[in-house]
C-alpha positions in Angstrom: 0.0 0.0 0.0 1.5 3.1 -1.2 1.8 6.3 1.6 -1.2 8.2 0.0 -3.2 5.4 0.5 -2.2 4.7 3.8 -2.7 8.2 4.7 -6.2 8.4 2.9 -7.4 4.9 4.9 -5.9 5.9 8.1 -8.2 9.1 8.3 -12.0 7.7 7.1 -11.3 3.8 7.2 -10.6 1.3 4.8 -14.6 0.9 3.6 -14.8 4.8 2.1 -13.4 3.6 -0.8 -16.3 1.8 -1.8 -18.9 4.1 -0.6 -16.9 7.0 -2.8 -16.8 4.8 -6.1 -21.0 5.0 -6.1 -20.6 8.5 -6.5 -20.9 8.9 -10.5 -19.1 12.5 -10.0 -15.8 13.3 -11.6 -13.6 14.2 -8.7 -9.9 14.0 -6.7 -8.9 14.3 -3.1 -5.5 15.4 -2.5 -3.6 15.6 0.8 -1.5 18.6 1.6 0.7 17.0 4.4 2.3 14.5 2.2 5.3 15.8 -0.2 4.0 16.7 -3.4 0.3 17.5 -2.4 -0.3 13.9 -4.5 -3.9 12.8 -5.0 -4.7 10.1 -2.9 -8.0 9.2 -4.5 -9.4 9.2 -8.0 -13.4 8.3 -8.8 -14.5 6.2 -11.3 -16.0 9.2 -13.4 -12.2 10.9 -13.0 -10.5 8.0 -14.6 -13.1 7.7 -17.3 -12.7 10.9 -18.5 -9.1 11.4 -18.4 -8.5 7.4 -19.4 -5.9 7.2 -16.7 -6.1 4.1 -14.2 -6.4 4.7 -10.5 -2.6 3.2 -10.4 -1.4 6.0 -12.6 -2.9 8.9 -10.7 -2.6 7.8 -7.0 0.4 9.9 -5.6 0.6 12.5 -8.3 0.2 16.2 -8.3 -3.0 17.4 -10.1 -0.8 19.5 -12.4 0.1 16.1 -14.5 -3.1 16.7 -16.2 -1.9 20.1 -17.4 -0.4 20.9 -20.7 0.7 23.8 -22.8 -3.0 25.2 -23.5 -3.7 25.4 -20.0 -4.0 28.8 -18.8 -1.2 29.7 -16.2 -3.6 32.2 -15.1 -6.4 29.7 -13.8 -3.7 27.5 -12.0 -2.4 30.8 -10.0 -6.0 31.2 -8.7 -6.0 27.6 -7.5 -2.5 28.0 -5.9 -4.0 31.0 -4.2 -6.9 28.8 -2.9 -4.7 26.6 -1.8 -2.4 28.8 0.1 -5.4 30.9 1.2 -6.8 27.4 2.1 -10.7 28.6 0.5 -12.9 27.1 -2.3 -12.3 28.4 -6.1 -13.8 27.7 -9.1 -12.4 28.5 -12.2 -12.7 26.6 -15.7 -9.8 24.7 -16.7 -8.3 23.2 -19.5 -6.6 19.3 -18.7 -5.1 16.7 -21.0 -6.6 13.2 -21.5 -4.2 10.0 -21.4 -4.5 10.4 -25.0 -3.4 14.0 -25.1 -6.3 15.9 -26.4 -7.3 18.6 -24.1 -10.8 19.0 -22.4 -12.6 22.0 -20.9 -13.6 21.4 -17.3 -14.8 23.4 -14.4 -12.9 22.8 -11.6 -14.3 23.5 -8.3 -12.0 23.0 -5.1 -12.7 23.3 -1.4 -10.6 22.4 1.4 -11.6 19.3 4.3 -10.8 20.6 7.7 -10.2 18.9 10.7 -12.8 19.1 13.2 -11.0 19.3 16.1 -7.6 21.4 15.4 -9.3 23.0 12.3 -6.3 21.9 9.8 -6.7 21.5 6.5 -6.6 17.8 6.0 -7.7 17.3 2.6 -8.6 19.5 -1.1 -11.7 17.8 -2.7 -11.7 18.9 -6.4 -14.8 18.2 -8.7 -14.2 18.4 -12.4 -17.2 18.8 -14.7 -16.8 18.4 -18.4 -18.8 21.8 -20.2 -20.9 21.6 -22.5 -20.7 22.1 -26.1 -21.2 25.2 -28.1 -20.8 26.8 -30.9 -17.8 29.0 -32.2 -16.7 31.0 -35.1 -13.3 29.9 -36.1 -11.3 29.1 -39.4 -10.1 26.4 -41.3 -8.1 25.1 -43.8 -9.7 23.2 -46.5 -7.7 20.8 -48.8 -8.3 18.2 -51.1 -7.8 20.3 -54.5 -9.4 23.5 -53.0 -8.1 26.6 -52.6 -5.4 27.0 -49.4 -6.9 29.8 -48.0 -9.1 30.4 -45.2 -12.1 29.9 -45.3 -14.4 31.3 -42.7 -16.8 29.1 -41.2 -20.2 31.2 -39.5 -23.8 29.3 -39.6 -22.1 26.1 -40.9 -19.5 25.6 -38.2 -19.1 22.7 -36.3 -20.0 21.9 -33.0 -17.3 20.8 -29.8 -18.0 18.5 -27.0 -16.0 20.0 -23.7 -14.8 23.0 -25.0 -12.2 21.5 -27.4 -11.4 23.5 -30.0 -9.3 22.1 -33.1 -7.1 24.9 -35.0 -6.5 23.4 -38.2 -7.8 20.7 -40.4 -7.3 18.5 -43.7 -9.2 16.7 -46.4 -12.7 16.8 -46.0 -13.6 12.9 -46.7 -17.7 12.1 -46.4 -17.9 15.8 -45.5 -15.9 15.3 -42.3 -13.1 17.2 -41.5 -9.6 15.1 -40.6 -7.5 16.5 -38.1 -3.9 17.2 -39.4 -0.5 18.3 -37.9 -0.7 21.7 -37.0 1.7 24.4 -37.5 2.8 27.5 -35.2 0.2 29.7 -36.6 -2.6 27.0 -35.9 -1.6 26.8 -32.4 -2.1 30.3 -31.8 -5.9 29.6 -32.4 -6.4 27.5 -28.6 -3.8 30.4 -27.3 -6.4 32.9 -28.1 -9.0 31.1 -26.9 -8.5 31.5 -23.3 -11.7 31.1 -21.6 -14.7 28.8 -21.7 -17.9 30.2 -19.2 -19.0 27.1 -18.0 -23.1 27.7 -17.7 -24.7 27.8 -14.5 -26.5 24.8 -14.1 -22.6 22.9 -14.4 -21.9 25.4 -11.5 -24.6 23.9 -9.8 -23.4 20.8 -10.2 -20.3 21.1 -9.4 -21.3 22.9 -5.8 -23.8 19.9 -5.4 -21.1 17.2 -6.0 -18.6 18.7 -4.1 -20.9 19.0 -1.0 -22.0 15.0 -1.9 -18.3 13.6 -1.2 -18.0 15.9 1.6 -21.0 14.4 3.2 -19.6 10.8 2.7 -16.2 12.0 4.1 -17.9 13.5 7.1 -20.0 10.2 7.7 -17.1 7.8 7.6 -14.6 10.2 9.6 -16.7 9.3 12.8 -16.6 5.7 12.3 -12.6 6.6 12.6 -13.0 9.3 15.5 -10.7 11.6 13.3 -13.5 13.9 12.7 -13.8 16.1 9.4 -16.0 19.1 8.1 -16.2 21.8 5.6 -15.6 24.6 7.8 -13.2 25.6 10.2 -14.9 25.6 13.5 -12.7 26.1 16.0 -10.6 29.5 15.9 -6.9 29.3 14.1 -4.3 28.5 16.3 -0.4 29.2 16.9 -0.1 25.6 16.6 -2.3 25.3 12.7 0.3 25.8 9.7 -1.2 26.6 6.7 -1.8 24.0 3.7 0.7 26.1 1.8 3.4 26.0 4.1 3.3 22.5 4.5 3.3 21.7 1.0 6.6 23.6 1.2 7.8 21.6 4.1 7.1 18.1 2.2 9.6 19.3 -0.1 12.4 19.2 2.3 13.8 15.5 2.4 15.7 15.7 5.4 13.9 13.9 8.8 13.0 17.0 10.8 10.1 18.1 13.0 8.9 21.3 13.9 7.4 22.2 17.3 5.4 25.0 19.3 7.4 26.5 22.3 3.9 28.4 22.8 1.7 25.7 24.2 1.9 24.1 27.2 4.8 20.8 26.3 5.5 22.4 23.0 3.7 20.0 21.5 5.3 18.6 17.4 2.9 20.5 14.9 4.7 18.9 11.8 6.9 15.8 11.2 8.8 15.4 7.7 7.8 12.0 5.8 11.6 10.8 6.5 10.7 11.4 10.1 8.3 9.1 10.5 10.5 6.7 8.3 13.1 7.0 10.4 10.9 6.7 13.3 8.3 3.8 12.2 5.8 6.3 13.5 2.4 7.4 11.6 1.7 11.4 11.4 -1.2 11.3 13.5 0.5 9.4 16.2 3.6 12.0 16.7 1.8 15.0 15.9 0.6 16.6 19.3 3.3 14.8 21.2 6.2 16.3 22.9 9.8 14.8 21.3 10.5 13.0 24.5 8.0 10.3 23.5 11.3 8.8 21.6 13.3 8.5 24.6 13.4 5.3 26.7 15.5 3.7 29.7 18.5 3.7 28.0 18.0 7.4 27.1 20.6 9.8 29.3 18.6 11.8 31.0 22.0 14.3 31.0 21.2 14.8 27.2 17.9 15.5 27.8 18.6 18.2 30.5 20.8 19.7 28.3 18.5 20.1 25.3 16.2 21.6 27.9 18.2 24.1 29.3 19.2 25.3 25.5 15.2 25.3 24.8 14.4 27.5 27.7 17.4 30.2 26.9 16.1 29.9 23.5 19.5 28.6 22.1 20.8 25.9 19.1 22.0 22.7 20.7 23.5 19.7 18.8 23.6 16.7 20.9 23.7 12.2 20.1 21.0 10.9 21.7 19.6 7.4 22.1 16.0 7.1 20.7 13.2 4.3 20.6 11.5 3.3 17.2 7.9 2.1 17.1 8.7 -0.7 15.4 7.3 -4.3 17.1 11.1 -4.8 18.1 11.0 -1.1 20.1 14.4 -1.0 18.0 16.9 1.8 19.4 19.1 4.2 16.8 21.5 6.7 18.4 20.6 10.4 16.8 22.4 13.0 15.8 20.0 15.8 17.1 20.2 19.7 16.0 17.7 22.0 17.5 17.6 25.9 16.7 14.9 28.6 17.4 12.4 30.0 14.8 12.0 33.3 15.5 9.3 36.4 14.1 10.7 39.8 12.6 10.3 41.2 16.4 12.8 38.5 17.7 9.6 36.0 19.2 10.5 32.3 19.3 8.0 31.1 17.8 8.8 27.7 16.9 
């Protein structure tokens, strides 16, 4: 079982799986705290549209369904989302398997924890749009003239949005996609907006709130409770979706803790952390570090990293720490810890 699915089951139960696959929405749910933001769940209706399997799109970022038509612009409003940890909708332009693009409407909201109010998940619902007619250009062969010709009442119709720049021989009064040149291209570049109508907004807003229900529902059967708003106020101890993302980049093991709450509790834990350790994110975050140490530990180390911790000082020590493995498995640690501090001089971490 790969780490996004681990970290998908571990948070609703194995069994959401199956109630999410009798959704017939197109959607992904991504999870912020793992390195990458990778999706860690794909529906039926998303594989079918992009003709991907579920294999190829667990653990990837949702920006392998971009290409070069997709506008940079609608992907800096959903980074903003993200950071901002709101909903957006915006329409988007993906790729298929097969490489031909697709207009979408994309519509994100965040998952919040009920208890901490941290974002613990993005639900994204795609929905294809509609059809519609356009006045564009094309180039006829097959003994006629090379020139544009202008299409108006006669034009033809595009499922999704897709619009194709250039053609060749009409054969049984169909037109046959060809190779395009640079000037064709430029006709998708200056197309850089399709309005999705407003019954697929409604859609989208009515799947969206559909998984979130089932998400809800099978968080209590885990006791990791989950909503769609943040209840409780922010804390000192809640870092933003973007930030983490940011962190999960870092490939070193590290944690980072809050000197602010009472046993400065850990409030983030690097993937190679809990590697290293054996230990799951939601069974380190909250703890204070000294849940590693053991009988063997010196307790001289420990007064030492204390004493730096108080004077708000770096300390590099070796330390003896306790896995979680079944063994309880020790590993001697080469330990470096150094303040965080605001522009006014605060430790703040």
């Amino acid at each position: 079982m790969s780490l996004a699915e681990e970290s998908f089951n571990g948070r609703y139960t194995l069994w959401i799986k199956e109630a999410l696959d009798e959704l017939p929405h197109n959607f992904t749910i991504t999870d912020p705290f793992l390195s990458g933001h990778p999706i860690v769940f794909a529906s039926l209706g998303f594989l079918k549209m992009t003709g991907y399997s579920r294999a190829e799109v667990i653990g990837r970022n949702g920006k392998f369904f971009q290409g070069p038509k997709t506008n940079r612009r609608s992907i800096m409003e959903i980074r903003e989302a993200i950071r901002e940890e709101r909903s957006v909708q915006v329409s988007l332009l993906n790729y298929r398997k097969s490489g031909s693009p697709f207009w979408m409407l994309f519509h994100m909201i965040p998952v919040f924890g009920r208890d901490d109010g941290k974002v613990i998940n993005f639900v994204a619902v795609q929905v294809p749009i509609s059809g519609r007619d356009h006045h564009r250009k094309m180039r006829i062969g097959s003994g006629l003239s090379g020139d544009d010709v202008s299409l108006d009442h006669s034009e033809l119709v595009f499922g999704s949005c897709r619009r194709e720049v250039c053609f060749g021989d009409f054969v049984q009064h169909r037109a046959l996609p060809v190779e395009c040149d640079d000037d064709d291209e430029q006709g998708l570049e200056d197309w850089e907006y399709c309005e999705a109508s407003e019954s697929e907004k409604l859609r989208a807003v009515e799947a969206v709130n559909t998984v979130l229900s089932v998400l809800t529902r099978y968080s209590e059967l885990s006791g990791r409770l989950v909503c769609g708003k943040r209840y409780c106020l922010r804390g000192v101890d809640c870092l933003s979706s973007s930030l983490v993302i940011s962190l999960g980049r870092i490939k070193q093991s590290f944690v980072l803790t809050n000197p602010c709450i009472p046993d400065m509790p850990i409030i983030y834990a690097s993937d190679a952390f809990l590697t290293l350790t054996g230990y799951k994110r939601h069974e380190v975050l909250g703890q204070n570090c000294r849940f590693l140490s053991g009988v063997d530990t010196d307790s001289s180390v420990l007064y030492e990293m204390k004493e730096c911790i108080l004077k708000g000082q770096s300390c590099t020590v070796q330390i003896l720490n306790y896995s979680n493995r079944k063994d309880k498995s020790t590993f001697w640690n080469l330990l470096h810890i150094s303040p965080v501090r605001n522009a006014s001089g605060k430790h703040i971490l």
